[in-house]
C-alpha positions as CSV (number, residue, x, y, z in Angstrom):
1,X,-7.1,-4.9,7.9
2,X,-7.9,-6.8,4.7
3,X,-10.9,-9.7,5.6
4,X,-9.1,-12.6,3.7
5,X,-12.3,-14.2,3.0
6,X,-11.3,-16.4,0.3
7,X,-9.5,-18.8,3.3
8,X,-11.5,-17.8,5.7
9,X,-14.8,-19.0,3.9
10,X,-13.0,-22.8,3.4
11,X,-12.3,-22.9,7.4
12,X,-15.6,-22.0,8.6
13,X,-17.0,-25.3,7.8
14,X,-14.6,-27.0,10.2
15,X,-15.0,-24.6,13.4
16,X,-16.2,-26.6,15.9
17,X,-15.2,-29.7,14.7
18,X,-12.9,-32.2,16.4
19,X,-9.9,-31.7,13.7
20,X,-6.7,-29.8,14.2
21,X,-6.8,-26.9,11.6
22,X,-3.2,-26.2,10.5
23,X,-2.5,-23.0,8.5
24,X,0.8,-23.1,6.3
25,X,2.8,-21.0,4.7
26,X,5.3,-18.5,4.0
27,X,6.5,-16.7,6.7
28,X,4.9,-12.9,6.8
29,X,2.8,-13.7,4.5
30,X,-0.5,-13.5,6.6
31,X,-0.6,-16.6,8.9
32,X,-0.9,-14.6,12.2
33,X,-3.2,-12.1,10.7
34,X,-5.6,-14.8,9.5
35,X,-5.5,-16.6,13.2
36,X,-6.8,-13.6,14.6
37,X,-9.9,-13.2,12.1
38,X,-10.5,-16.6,13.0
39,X,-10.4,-15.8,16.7
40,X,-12.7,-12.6,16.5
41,X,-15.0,-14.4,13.9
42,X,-15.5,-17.4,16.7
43,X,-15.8,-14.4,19.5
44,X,-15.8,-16.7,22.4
45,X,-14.5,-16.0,26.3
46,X,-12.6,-19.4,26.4
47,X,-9.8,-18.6,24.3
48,X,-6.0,-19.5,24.2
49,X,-4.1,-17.5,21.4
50,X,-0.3,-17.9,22.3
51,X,2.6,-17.1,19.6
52,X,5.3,-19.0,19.9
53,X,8.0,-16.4,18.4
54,X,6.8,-13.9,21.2
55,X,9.9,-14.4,23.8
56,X,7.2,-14.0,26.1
57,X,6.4,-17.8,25.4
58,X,9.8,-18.8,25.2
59,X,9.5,-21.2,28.5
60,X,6.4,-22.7,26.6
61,X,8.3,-24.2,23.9
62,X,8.4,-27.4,24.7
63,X,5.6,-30.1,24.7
64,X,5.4,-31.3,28.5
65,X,5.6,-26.9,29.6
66,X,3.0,-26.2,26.9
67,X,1.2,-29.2,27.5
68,X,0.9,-28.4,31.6
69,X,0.1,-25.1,30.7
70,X,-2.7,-25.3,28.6
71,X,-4.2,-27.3,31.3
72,X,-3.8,-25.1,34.1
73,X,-6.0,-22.3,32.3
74,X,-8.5,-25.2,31.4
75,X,-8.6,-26.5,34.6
76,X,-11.9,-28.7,34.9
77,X,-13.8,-26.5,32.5
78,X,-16.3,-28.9,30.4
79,X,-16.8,-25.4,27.6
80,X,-15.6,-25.4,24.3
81,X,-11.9,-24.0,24.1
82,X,-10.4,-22.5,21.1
83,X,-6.7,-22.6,20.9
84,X,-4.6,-20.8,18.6
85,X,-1.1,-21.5,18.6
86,X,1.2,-19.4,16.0
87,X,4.4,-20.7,14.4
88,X,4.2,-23.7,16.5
89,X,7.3,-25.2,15.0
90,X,9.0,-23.8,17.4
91,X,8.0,-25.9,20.0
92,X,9.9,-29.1,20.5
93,X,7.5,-32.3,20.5
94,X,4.5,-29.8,19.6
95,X,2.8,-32.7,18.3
96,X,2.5,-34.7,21.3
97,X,1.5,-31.7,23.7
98,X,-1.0,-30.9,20.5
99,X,-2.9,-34.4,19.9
100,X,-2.9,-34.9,24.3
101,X,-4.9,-31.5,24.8
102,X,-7.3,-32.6,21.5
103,X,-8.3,-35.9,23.5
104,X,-8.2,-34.5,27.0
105,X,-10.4,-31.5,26.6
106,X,-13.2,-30.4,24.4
107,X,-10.8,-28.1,22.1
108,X,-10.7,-26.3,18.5
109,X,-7.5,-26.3,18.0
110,X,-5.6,-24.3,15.0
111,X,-2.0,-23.9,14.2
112,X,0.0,-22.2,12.1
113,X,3.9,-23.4,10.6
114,X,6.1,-21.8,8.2
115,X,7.6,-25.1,6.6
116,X,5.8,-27.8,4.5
117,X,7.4,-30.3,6.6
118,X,5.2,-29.3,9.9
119,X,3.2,-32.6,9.1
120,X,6.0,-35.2,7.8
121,X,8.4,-37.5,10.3
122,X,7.9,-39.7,12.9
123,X,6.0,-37.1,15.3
124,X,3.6,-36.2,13.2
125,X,2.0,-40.0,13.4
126,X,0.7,-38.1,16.4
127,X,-2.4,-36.3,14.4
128,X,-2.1,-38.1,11.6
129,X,-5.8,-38.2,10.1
130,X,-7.0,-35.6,12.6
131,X,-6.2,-32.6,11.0
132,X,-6.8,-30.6,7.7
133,X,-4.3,-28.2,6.3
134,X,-4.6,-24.8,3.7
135,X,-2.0,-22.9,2.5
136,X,-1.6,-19.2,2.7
137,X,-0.5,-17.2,0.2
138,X,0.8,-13.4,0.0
139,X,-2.1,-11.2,-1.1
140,X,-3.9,-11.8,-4.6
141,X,-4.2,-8.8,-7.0
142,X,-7.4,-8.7,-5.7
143,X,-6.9,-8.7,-2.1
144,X,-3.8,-5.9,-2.9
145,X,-6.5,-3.9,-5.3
146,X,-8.8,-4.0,-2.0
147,X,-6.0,-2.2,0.1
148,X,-6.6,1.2,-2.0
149,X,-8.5,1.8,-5.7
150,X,-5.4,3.8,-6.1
151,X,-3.0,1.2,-6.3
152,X,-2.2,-0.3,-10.4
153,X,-0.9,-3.6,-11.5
154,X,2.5,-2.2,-12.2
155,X,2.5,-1.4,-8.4
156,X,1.7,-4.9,-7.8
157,X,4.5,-6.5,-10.4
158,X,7.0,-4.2,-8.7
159,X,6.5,-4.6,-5.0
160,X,4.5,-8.0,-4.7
161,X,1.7,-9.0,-2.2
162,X,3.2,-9.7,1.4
163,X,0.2,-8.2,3.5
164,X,2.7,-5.8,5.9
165,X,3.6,-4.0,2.9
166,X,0.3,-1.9,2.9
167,X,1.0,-0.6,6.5
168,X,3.7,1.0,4.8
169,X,1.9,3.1,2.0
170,X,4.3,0.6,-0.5
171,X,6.8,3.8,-0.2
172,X,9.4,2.4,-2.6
173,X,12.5,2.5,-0.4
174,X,10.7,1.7,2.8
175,X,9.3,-0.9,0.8
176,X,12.3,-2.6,-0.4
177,X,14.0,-2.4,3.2
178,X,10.8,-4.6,4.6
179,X,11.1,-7.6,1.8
180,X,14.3,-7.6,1.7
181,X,14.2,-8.7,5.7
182,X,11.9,-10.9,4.7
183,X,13.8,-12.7,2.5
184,X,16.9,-12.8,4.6
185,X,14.2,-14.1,7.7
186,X,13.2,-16.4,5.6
187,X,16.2,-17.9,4.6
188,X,18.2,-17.3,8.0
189,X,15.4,-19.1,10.1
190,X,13.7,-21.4,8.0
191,X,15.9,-22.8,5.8
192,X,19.4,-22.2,7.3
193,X,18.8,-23.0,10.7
194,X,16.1,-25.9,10.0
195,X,18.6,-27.4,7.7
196,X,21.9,-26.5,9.2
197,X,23.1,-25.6,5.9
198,X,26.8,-24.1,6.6
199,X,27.4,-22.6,3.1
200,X,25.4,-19.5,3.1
201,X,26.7,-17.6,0.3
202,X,26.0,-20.0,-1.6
203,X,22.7,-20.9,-0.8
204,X,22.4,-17.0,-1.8
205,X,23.8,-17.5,-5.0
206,X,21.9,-20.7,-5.5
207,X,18.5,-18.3,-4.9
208,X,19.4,-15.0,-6.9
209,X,20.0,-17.5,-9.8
210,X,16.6,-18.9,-9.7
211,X,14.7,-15.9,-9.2
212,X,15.8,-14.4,-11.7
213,X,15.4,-17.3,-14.0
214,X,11.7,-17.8,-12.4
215,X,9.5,-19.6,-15.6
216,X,12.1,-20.9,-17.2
217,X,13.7,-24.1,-17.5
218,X,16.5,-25.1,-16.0
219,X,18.2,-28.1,-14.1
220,X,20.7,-28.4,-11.2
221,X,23.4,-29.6,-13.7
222,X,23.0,-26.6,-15.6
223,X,23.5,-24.5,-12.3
224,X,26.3,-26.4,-11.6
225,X,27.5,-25.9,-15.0
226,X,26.8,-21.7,-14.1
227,X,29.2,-21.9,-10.8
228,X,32.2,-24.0,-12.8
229,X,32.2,-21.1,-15.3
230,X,32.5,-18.7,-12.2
231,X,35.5,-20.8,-10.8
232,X,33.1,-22.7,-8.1
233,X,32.9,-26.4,-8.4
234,X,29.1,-26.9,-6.7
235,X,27.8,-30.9,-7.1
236,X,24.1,-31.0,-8.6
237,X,23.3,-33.2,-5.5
238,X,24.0,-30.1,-3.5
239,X,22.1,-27.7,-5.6
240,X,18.6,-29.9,-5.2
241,X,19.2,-30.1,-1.2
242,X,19.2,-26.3,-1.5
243,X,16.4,-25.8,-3.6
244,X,14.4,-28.3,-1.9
245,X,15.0,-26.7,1.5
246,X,13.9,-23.6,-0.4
247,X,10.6,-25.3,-1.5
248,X,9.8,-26.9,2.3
249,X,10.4,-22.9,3.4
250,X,7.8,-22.2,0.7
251,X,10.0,-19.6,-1.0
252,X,9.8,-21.2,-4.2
253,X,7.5,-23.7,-5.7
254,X,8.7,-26.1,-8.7
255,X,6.1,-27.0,-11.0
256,X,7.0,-30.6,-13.0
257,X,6.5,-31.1,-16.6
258,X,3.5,-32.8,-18.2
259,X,2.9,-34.4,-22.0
260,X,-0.8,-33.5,-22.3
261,X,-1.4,-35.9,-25.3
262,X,0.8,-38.5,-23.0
263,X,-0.8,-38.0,-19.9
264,X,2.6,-38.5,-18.3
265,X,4.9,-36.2,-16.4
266,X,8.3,-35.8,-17.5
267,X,11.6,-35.7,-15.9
268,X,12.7,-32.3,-17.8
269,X,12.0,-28.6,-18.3
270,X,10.8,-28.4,-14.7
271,X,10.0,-24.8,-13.6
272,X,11.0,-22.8,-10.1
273,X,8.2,-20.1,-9.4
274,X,8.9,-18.0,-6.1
275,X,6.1,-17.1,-3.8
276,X,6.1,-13.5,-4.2
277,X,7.3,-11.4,-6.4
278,X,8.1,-8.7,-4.3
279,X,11.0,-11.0,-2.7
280,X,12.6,-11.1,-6.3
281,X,12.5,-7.2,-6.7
282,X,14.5,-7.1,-3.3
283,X,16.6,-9.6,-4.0
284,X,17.2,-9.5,-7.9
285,X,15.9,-6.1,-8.6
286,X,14.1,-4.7,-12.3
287,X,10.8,-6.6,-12.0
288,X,9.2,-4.0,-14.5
289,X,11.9,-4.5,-16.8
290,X,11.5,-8.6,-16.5
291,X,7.7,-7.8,-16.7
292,X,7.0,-10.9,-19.0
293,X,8.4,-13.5,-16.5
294,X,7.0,-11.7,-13.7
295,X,3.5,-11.7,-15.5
296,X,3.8,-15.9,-15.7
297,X,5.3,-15.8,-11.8
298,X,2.1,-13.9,-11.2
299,X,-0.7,-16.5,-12.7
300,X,0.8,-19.2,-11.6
301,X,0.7,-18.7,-8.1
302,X,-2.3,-17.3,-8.7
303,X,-3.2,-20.5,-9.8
304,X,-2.0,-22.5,-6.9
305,X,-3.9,-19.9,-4.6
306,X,-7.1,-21.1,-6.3
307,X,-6.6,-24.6,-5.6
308,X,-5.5,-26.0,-8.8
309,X,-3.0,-29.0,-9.2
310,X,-0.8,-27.1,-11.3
311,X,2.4,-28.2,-13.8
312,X,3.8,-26.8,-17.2
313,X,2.7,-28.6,-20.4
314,X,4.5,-30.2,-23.6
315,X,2.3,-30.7,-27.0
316,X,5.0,-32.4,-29.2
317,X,7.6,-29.6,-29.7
318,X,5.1,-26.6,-28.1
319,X,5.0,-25.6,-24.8
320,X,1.8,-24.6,-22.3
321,X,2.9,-22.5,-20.0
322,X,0.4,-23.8,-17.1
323,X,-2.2,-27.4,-16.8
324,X,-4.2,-26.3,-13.9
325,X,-6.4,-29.2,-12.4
326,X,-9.1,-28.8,-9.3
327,X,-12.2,-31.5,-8.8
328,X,-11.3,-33.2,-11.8
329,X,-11.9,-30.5,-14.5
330,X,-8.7,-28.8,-16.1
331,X,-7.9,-25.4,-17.4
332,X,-5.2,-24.7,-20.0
333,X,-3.2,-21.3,-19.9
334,X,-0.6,-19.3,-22.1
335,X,0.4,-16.1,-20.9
336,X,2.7,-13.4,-22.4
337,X,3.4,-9.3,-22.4
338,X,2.5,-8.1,-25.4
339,X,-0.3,-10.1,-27.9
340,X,-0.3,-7.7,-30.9
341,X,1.9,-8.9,-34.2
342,X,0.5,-12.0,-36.3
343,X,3.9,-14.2,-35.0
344,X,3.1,-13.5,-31.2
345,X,-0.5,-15.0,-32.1
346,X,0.3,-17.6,-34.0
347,X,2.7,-18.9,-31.2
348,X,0.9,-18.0,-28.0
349,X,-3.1,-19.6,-29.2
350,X,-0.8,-22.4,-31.7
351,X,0.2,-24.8,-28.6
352,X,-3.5,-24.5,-27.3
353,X,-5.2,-25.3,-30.8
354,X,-3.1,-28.3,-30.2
355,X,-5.0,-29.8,-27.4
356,X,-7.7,-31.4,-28.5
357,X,-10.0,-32.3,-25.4
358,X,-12.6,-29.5,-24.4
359,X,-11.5,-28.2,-21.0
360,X,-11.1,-24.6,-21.1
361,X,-7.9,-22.5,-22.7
362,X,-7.1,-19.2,-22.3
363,X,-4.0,-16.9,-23.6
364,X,-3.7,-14.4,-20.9
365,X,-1.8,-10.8,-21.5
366,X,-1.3,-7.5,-20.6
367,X,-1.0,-5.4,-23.5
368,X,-1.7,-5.4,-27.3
369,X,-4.5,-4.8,-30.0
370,X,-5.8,-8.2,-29.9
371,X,-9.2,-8.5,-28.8
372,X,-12.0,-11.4,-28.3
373,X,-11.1,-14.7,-29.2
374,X,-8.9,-16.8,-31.6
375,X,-10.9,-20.1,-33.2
376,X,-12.9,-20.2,-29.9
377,X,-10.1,-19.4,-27.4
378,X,-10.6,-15.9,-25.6
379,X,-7.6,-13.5,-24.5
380,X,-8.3,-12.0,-21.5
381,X,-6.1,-9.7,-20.0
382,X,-4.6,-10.4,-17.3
383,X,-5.6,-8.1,-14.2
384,X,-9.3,-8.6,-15.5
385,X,-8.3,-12.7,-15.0
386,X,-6.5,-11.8,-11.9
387,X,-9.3,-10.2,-10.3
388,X,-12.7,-12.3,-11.6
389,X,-13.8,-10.9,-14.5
390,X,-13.8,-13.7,-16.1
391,X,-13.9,-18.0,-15.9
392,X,-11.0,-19.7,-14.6
């Protein structure tokens, strides 16, 4: 079992406290796991761990039975209680059996959801203010290089980071089997069934097209433009219901558009990145042939697992591929494949050189001749970035 430090070392400070920790995320991608190091860090006798996808619980998913339940094991018990409750969604009016058991015992109580929505609408008024929230991420490059010393980037850019995967020695067919059900769990539970959306196929369709467009710009006319050319009249309207379901599921995340001279954000050349890029090699297929989107899939997220505030930048004509912003210092990043040929250079440190404030830039790659730095901005490859070996 991989020790996901990096999260658990941003909970710790709140164990104990009267605040409802709520872990979010995609689903599979390490919620439960994490809920249990959290358990067996805390150690203690009085604790509840109940998973509510476990039919087991089934007759426990509703507020009032979990509610009553809960406070049968407590019983009179002044001790500290630790409550774990996993994919709590799944319980209707969780909120209100959730925030009762925080006043009427001395609990530590954590949940995990697989939608972004877990805390928005009129139920959620229930904890509002009394909780703090992290988002969990499929593995890093460095939490995948941890599994095994054995295991290369290319492994990574093929087969992604979803924790299970290592259980399965990332045997290739095996492999693909296993994210593939992921992806159709993911889109089957959370985002069909949460939002009753009838047209399937095309919600497939909608999702093949942006993952294999991932990084690059696109807008729901321009899908809809895609479908009329394939005989399939789809409204934009409908395409950004779709893709926003997609988002609250936390399949894919869209990064807006930012002038960096203008300090504004822009209504074009938004960006769709998906969670892990192991669901776009089931799904789409040929990540090591589409190696120089994936590499950009890749940093962003990783990017968004460190915290940052992230969105894609314009310098007049010029693009950045990501702003990354954390505690009010910034971080400017290109990335590409291959930085070799004088052209490639030129274009990749150009938009940088365009910025003129002195937060950090950095033109991340993965192969090519190029070394050190380019008037003051390093190149740093991009598993050395991924894994710490340098700023940023």
């Amino acid at each position: 079992m991989i020790i996901r430090e990096a999260y658990l070392s941003k909970i710790r400070p709140f164990i104990g406290k009267d605040i409802i920790k709520v872990l979010t995320g995609i689903r599979r991608g390490g919620k439960s796991v994490l809920l249990e190091q959290i358990r067996d860090e805390i150690n203690s006798a009085h604790t509840i761990f109940l998973n509510f996808e476990d039919l087991g619980n089934q007759h426990l998913c509703e507020y009032n039975a979990l509610h009553d339940y809960i406070c049968e094991k407590i019983g009179n018990s002044t001790e500290q209680f630790y409550l774990f409750f996993d994919e709590i969604q799944e319980v209707q009016g969780w909120e209100k059996a959730v925030n009762s058991l925080r006043v009427k015992f001395k609990a530590d109580i954590y949940i995990t959801g697989s939608n972004s929505q877990l805390l928005s609408g009129e139920l959620a008024t229930y904890i509002a203010g009394r909780y703090v929230s992290f988002v969990v991420y499929p593995f890093s490059f460095s939490e995948f290089k941890s599994i095994s010393a054995d295991y290369t980037f290319d492994d990574y850019i093929e087969y992604g980071g979803m924790p299970f995967l290592s259980s399965l020695n990332f045997e290739p067919e095996i492999s693909k089997n296993y994210l593939q059900d992921v992806f159709n769990s993911v889109m089957l539970k959370d985002i069909v069934k949460r939002n009753k959306i009838r047209d399937v196929d095309l919600l497939e369709r909608i999702i093949s097209y942006v993952l294999a467009n991932v990084g690059r710009s696109f807008s729901a006319t321009s899908i809809s433009k895609f479908f009329k050319a394939e005989k399939r009249t789809v409204s934009p309207e409908t395409i950004l219901n779709y893709l926003k379901a997609c988002e609250e599921a936390y399949l894919l995340y869209r990064l807006k558009s930012q002038d960096v001279n203008g300090k504004k954000m822009l209504k074009v050349n938004e960006k769709y990145y998906v969670v892990d890029h192991g669901l776009r090699e089931a799904v789409v297929g040929a990540n090591l042939q589409s190696v120089e989107i994936l590499l950009e899939n890749i940093v962003g997220l990783e990017l968004l697992r460190r915290g940052y505030k992230v969105c894609v930048g314009r310098v007049g004509e010029k693009e950045v591929d990501f702003i990354g912003e954390k505690a009010g210092d910034k971080l400017y990043i290109q990335v590409c494949y291959l930085l070799n040929d004088e052209s490639t250079i030129q274009r990749e440190f150009g938009s940088l050189l365009e910025i003129k404030d002195n937060y950090p830039k950095f033109v991340l790659y993965e192969e090519g001749s190029f070394k050190g730095n380019y008037e003051g901005i390093p190149a740093v490859r991009i598993p050395d970035w991924l894994t710490g070996k340098t700023v940023g």
